[in-house]
C-alpha positions as CSV (number, residue, x, y, z in Angstrom):
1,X,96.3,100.5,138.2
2,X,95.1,103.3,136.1
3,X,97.7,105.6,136.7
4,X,100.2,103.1,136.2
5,X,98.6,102.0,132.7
6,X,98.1,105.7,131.9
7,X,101.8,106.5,132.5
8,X,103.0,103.4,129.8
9,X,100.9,104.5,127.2
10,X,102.1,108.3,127.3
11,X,105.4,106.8,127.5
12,X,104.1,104.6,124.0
13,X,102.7,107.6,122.8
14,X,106.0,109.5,123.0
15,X,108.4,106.9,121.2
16,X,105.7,106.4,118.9
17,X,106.1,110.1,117.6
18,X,109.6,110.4,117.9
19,X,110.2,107.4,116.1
20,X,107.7,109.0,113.4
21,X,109.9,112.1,113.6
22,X,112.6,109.8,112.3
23,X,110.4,108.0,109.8
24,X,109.6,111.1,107.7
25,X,113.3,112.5,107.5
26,X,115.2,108.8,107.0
27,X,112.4,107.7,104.3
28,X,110.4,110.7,103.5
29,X,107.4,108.6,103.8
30,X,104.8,111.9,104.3
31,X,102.0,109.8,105.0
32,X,103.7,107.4,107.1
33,X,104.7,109.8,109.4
34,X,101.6,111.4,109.8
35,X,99.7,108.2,111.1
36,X,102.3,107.5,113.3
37,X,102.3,111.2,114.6
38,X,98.2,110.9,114.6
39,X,98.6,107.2,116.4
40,X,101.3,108.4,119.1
41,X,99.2,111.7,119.7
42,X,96.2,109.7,120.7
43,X,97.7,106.7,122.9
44,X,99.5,109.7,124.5
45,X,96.4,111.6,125.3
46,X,94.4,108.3,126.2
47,X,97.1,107.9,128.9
48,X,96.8,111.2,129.9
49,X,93.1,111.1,130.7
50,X,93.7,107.5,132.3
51,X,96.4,109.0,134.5
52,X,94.1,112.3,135.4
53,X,91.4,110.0,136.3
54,X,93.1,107.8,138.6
């Protein structure tokens, strides 16, 4: 269950960034970008340690 949960959030995590990616060149919304980046960085590495623990 863990490793299953883990796996979906990196997954979150990495759409989450690239869609941030997208964010600051489209809109050039600095700020935005950055707390998405921040955001995706930490539900990846949540998953991460989910997944490792399972």
């Amino acid at each position: 269950m863990r490793g299953s949960l883990g796996w979906i959030l990196q997954l979150v995590g990495l759409v989450v960034v690239g869609s941030a990616l997208l964010v600051g060149l489209l809109q050039d919304a600095l700020r935005t970008e950055v707390a998405m980046l921040a955001i995706g960085s930490g539900l990846f590495l949540l998953g991460r340690r989910l997944e490792k623990s399972a």
